[in-house]
Each structure stands twice: as structure tokens, then as C-alpha cells.
C-alpha positions in Angstrom: 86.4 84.2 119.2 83.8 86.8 120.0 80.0 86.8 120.8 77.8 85.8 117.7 76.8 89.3 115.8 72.9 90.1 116.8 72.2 89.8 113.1 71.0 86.7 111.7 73.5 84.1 110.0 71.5 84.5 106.7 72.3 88.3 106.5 75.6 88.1 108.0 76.8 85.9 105.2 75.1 88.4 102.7 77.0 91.3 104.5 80.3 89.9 104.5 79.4 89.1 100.7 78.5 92.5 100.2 81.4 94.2 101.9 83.9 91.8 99.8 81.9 92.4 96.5 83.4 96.0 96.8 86.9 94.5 95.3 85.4 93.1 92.6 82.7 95.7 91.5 85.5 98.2 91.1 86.9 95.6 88.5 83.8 94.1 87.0 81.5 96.6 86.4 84.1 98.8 84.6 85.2 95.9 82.0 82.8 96.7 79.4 84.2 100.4 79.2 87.8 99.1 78.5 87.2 99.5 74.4 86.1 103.6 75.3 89.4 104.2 77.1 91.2 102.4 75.0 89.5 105.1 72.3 89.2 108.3 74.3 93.2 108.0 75.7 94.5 107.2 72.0 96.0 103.7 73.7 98.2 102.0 71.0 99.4 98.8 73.3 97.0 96.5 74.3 98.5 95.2 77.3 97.9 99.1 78.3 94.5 98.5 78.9 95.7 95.6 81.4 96.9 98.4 83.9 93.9 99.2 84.9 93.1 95.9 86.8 97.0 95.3 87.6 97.2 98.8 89.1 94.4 98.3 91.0 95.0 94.8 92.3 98.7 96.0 93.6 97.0 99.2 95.5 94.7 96.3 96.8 98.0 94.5 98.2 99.4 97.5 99.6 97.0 98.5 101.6 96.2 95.4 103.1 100.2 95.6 105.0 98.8 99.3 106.8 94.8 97.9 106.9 95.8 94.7 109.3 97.6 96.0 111.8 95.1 99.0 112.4 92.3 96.8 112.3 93.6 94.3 115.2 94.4 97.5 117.1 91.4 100.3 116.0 88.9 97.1 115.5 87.1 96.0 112.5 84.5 98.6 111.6 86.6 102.3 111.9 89.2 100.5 109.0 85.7 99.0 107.1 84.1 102.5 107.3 87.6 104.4 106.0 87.9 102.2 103.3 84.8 102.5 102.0 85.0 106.7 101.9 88.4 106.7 100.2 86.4 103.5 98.1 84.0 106.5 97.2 86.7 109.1 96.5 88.8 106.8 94.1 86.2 106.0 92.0 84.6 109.6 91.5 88.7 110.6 90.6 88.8 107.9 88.2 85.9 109.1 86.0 87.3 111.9 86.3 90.3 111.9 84.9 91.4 113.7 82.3 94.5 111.9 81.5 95.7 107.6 81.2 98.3 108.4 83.8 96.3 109.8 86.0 93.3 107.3 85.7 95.9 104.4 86.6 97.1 106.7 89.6 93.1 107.2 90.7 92.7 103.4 90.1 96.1 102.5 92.8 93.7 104.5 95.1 90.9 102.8 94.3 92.7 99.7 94.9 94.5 101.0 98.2 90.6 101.8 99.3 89.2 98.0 98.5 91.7 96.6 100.7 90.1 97.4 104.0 86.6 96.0 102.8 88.4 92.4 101.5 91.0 92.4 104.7 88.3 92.9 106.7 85.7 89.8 105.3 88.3 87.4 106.5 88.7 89.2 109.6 85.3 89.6 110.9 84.3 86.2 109.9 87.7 84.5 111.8 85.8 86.9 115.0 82.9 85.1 114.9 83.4 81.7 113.3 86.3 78.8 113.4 87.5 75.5 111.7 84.7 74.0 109.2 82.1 76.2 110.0 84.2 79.0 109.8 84.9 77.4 106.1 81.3 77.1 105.5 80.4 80.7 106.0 83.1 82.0 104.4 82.4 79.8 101.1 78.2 81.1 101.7 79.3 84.5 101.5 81.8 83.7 98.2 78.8 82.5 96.5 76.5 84.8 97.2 79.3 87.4 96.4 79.5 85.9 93.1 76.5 87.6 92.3 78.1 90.6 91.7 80.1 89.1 89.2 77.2 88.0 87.5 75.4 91.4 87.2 78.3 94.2 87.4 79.6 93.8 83.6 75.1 93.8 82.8 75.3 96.5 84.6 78.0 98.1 83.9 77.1 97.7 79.9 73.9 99.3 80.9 75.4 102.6 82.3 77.9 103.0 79.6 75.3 102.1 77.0 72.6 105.5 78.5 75.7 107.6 79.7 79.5 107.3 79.4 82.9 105.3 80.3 83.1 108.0 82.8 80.2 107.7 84.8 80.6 103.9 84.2 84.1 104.5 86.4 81.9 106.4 88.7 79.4 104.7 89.6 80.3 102.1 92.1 81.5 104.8 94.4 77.5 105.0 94.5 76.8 101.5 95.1 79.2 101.9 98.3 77.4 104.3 99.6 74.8 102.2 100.2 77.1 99.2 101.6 78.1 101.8 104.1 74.8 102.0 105.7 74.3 99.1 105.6 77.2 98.6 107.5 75.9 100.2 110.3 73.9 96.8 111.5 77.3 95.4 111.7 78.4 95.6 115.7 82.0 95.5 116.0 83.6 92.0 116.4 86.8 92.5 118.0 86.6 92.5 121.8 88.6 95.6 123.5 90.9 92.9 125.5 91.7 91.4 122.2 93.3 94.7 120.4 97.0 94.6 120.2 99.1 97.6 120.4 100.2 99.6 117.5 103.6 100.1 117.5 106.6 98.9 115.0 107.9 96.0 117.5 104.5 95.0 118.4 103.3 95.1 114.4 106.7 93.2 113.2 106.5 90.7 116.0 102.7 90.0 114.7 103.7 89.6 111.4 106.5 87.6 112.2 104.0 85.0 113.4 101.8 84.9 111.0 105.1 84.0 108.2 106.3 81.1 110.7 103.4 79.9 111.2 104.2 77.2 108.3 100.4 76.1 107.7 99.1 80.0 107.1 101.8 80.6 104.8 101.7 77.5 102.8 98.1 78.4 102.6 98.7 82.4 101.9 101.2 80.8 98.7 98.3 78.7 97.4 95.8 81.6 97.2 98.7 83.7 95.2 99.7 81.3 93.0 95.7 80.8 92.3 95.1 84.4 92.2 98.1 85.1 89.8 96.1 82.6 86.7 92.5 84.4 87.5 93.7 87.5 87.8 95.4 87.6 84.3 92.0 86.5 83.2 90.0 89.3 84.4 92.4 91.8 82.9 92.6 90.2 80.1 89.0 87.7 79.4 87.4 91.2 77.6 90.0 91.6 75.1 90.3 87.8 74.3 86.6 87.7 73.4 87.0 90.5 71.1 90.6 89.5 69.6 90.4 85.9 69.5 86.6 85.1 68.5 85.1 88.4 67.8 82.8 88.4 70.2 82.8 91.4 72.2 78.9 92.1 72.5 78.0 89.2 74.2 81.1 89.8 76.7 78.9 91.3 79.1 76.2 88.3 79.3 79.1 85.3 78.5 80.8 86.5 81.7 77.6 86.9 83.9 76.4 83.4 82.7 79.9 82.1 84.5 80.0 83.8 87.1 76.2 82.3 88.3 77.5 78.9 87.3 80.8 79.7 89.7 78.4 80.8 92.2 75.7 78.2 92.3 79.1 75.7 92.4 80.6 77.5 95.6 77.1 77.8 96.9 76.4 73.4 96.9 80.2 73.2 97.9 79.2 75.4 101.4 76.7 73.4 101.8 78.7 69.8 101.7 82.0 71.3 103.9 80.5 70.7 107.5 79.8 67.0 106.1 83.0 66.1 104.5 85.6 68.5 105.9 87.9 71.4 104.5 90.3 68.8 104.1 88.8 66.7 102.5 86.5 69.0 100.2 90.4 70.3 98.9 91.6 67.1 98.0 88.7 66.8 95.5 88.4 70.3 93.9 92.5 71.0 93.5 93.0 67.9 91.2 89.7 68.8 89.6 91.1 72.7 88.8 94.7 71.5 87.8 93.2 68.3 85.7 90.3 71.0 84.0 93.6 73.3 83.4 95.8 70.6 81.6 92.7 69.9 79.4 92.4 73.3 78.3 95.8 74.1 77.6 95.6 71.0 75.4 92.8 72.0 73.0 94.4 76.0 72.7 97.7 73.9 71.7 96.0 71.8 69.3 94.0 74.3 68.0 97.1 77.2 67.6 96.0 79.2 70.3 92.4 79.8 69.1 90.0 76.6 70.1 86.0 76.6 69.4 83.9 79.3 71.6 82.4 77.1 73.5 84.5 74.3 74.4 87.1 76.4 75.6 84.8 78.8 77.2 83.1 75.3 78.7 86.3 74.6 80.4 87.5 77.7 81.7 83.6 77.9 83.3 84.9 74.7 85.0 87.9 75.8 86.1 86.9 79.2 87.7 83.8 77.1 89.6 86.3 74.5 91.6 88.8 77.2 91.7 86.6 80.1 93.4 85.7 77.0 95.6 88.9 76.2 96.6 90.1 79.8 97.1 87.6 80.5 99.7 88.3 77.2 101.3 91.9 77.8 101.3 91.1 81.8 103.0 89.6 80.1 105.8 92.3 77.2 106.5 94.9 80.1 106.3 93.2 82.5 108.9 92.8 79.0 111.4 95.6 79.4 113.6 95.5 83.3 113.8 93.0 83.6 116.3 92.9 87.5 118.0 96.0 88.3 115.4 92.9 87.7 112.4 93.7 91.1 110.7 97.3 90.8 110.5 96.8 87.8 109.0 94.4 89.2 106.8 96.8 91.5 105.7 99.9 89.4 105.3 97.9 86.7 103.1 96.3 89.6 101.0 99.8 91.1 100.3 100.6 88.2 99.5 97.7 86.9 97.5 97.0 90.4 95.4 100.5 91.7 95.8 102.3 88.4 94.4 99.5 87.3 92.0 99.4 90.6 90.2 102.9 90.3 89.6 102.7 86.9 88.4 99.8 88.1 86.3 101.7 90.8 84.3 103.9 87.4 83.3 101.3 85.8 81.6 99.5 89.3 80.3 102.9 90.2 78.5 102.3 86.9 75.9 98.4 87.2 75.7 98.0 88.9 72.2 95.4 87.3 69.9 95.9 83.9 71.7 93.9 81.8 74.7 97.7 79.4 74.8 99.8 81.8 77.7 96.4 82.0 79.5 95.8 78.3 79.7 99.3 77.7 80.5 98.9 80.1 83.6 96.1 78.3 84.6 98.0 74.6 84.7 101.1 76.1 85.8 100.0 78.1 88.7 96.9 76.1 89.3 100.2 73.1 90.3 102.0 75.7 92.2 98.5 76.0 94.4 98.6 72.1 94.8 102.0 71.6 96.1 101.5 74.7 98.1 98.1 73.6 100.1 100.0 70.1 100.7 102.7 71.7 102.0 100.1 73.7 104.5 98.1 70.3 105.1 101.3 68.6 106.7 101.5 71.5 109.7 98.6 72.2 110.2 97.3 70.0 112.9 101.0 70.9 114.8 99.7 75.0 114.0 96.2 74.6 115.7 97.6 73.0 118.6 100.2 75.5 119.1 97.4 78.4 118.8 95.3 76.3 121.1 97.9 76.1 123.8 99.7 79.7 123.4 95.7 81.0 123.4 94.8 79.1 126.9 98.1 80.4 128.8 
């Protein structure tokens, strides 16, 4: 673990918010443009429109294999800083594009670019932090990050509304810009005598460690099999409103309302995790996501797929509060035992979180057509999977930390 970052704790938890926002700004604030791509590319398939977030989620997982191992070798900022210029790039080419294919093809960029910036949160924060309090800051800097949620679709709805879908693509390359300065106050976390060779043998061997290593795995699993149910939401939450209960113009301020809500819920849960344990904390919020699940998949049954506004929206608030909670939890249990190998393991539980999820995601976005049901099932089926998954993790973890402990004092 390195030397404390001269900034204050306060700003390095909005900083690490801020650097992982970038993933989800290049989703968020483009949602409310969907319906004018959807009109200026002719689209006839619905799930088309999907792409654009699936695409982008698997360039996220790809990149996160190269990102890792560069990072523990290169250190933290040079991968930040590169990511965040190709970040720029990516997002100029996608409002540009004159074509769908080619606007999918700009968005795997885009997606390739925001894997440094999320690879890197964990990392940098596994530098400077460990055990609960490492789980506290991470959870701090989730709930401040949920403020982009909050504002991005606003805003987003603001800048298609005076200008265009295009420049609605665009800007967040903008908005990165400005993270990348403020970057600059970020002094790099990962000591020279810590950075691990870059070679093929030296690479596999790192990731190698990071798969047996039973209680990051398990962990790893969890976060993709959460990821896999949210992720079908966010490609698919705009088009729901609009097909299910007509309510497209207040998509915008519905899902800004939620994410505050998720945010203020993460925020409280930081707060308690240095009192009560990660351990602890996990056992209360995974039977909370998986019981609020079951519940909702029950009404959209009884109610043949389309339930009332606000009890459905209600739950699914609900869910996505414990389970935002629970993911960044989870993050910080999984990077644990990782010690100086941090961005491998950054990597390999990103590949595995975005990379897997997504893919589980198209499952569930192939049935969604006029109908919250396959969406609610995702959510209880997946939201199990994540249970069984973080048990499994719980029972080696204790044997994990102790192995890192000993292998890290010889």
C-alpha cells in the first residue's frame, strides 16, 4: 500500500468519483437522444437501439484485459491520461458518424477508452486504502459518482433539446477534458519497486493469480452476474418508459430522481461499513436486492407484463439502491487480496464484470419488447446468481488475506 495522496480524503473520493463517472456519462447523457437515432438511421428493430450501450459496455471489457497489465507495469496515471484522450476522440467520432455501423464501431472505441478511467478507480484506491476502509471509500466515491447519473440524462435532454443528437454524442468528450486536468492533482500511486514487468509469462502468471485466487473470483462472478440485470436496464429503461407506459418525457427527470435516491442510499451505507463490516453490510443488502427482485417480478406477472408506474418504478428504485450498494462493496472485497497486482485485478474482474454481463444482458434485451416481465426476471435470476456467488467468495476469504499477507512479508 503506498503513501496517502497529498490531496485531501474529501477530494480524493470526489476524484476517483469523477474519473469513474466517465463510464457512465458516455451512457447516460446520450439516453435521451436514442428516439433521434432511432429516426435519423431509419432503425426498424428495437433491440437495435440496445447496441449502442452493449457495444460500448463490451469495448469497456476489452480494454480492461490490455489496461491492467500496463497499469501495474507503466503506473496508474500514463493509462488514466491515455484513456481519457482516446475517451475524447471516441466521442467526437460518434457524433460524427455518418452511418449506424459506424456509430456502433465509434461507440466500441468509446467503450475501449472508458476502461482505463473505471480499471483505474479500483486500482488507485486498492494503492492507497485496504479492508473496510478501503470499502468505505470506495462506496463514498460510488455515491458521489451517482451524481452523474442523476444530472447526465437532464443534461443530456438539455443539449439535444438547443442543438442536436449529434452534439449530444459529442459532448462528453468535453466534460473529459476537464477531468483530465483535474487529474493533474492526482500524484501517481504505484511505487516504482511495486511495477511488475511487462511481458507475456510475467502478464499470464499475474492473471493466473488473480483466477485462483478463489475469494476474488467468486467476488469478480457476483459483480457480473449483478452487472448483467442493470446493464439490460440501462439499454433498455428509455424504451420501456416510452413502450410500456408512454412516458417518455419525463424519462429524463424519472431516472435522475433514482439515481439521487441510489446515491444518497450508497452514501448512508459508506458511512455505516467501518461500524458494521463489509461482511456484514453484504449479508443485509443481498437478501434485500434478491427479496425487492422476487417482488417485482411478481406484480409484472400479475399484471401481464405492464404493472402501475409507480409501484413498479418504486421497486426497481429499491433494487438499484441496495444493489449499487452492494456492487461497490463487493469491488472492494474482490481487489482485497491483490495487493501490488491491483490493476491486473482490475482488469480481470472488469472483463469479467462488463465483458460477461453484457453478454448476459443481450439475453434478457432479446425478450424485452413492450413488457417490464424478462426485465424483472433478470433481476431475480441474476440478482441469485450474485448471492450464491459472494458466499462462495465469503468462505475463502479469510484463507486469501492470509496467503497475501504471508506471500507479501517474504
Amino acid at each position: 500500500m503506498s503513501e496517502r495522496p497529498p490531496v485531501s480524503e474529501r477530494e480524493f473520493i470526489f476524484l476517483l468519483a469523477a474519473i469513474s463517472a466517465t463510464t457512465a456519462l458516455g451512457i447516460d447523457f446520450t439516453l435521451p437522444a436514442f428516439d433521434d437515432v432511432e429516426e435519423a438511421f431509419a432503425l426498424t428493430n428495437a433491440s437495435s437501439l440496445a447496441l449502442i450501450v452493449t457495444v460500448y459496455f463490451l469495448g469497456l471489457a476489452t480494454a480492461q484485459a490490455v489496461v491492467g497489465p500496463l497499469a501495474d507495469r507503466f503506473g496508474r496515471k500514463v493509462v488514466l491520461n491515455t484513456g481519457l484522450i482516446i475517451y475524447v476522440i471516441a466521442a467526437i467520432a460518434s457524433g460524427a458518424a455518418p452511418s449506424f455501423g459506424l456509430l456502433l464501431a465509434s461507440r466500441f472505441l468509446w467503450g475501449l477508452a472508458a476502461g482505463a478511467p473505471r480499471a483505474m478507480t479500483l486500482a488507485i484506491a486498492r494503492d492507497v486504502y485496504e479492508g473496510d476502509r478501503m470499502a468505505k471509500v470506495v462506496a463514498a466515491s460510488t455515491a458521489a459518482f451517482m451524481i452523474i447519473p442523476a444530472i447526465a440524462p437532464l443534461l443530456g435532454q438539455g443539449v439535444l433539446d438547443a442543438t442536436n443528437w449529434r452534439f449530444t454524442f459529442t459532448a462528453p468528450g468535453i466534460l473529459a477534458i476537464a477531468l483530465a486536468l483535474w487529474v493533474r492533482r492526482l500524484p501517481e500511486t504505484l511505487a516504482e519497486e511495486d511495477r511488475r514487468p511487462l511481458s507475456f509469462s510475467k502478464t499470464s502468471q499475474a492473471i493466473g493469480a488473480v483466477v485462483r485466487t478463489k475469494s476474488t473470483f467468486g467476488f469478480a462472478l457476483a459483480m457480473m452476474f449483478d452487472f448483467a440485470s442493470f446493464g439490460s436496464f440501462l439499454s433498455n429503461s428509455a424504451q420501456l418508459f416510452d413502450q410500456v407506459y408512454d412516458r417518455d418525457d419525463s424519462f429524463a427527470i424519472s431516472f435522475g430522481g433514482m439515481s439521487i435516491i441510489v446515491g444518497l442510499v450508497t452514501f448512508f451505507g459508506s458511512r455505516l461499513v467501518t461500524k458494521t463490516g463489509v461482511t456484514r453490510m453484504l449479508n443485509i443488502v443481498l437478501p434485500l436486492s434478491v427479496f425487492g427482485a422476487a417482488a417485482a417480478f411478481a406484480i409484472s406477472v400479475l399484471a401481464d407484463g405492464a404493472p402501475s408506474f409507480w409501484p413498479w418504478f418504486g421497486l426497481v428504485t429499491f433494487i438499484n439502491a441496495v444493489r449499487t450498494l452492494m456492487n461497490s462493496l463487493i469491488a472492494s472485497e474482490a481487489m482485497g487480496p491483490m495487493g501490488a497486482l491491483a490493476g491486473t485485478a482490475a482488469a480481470v474482474t472488469g472483463v469479467l464484470q462488463m465483458g460477461g454481463g453484457a453478454l448476459l444482458a443481450t439475453l434478457t434485451d432479446r425478450f424485452i419488447a413492450g413488457s417490464v416481465t424478462p426485465l424483472m426476471a433478470a433481476y431475480l435470476a441474476y440478482g441469485t446468481a450474485s448471492w450464491i456467488a459472494v458466499r462462495f467468495a465469503e468462505k475463502h476469504k479469510a484463507a486469501d488475506l492470509a496467503a497475501a499477507a504471508a506471500a507479501a512479508a517474504s
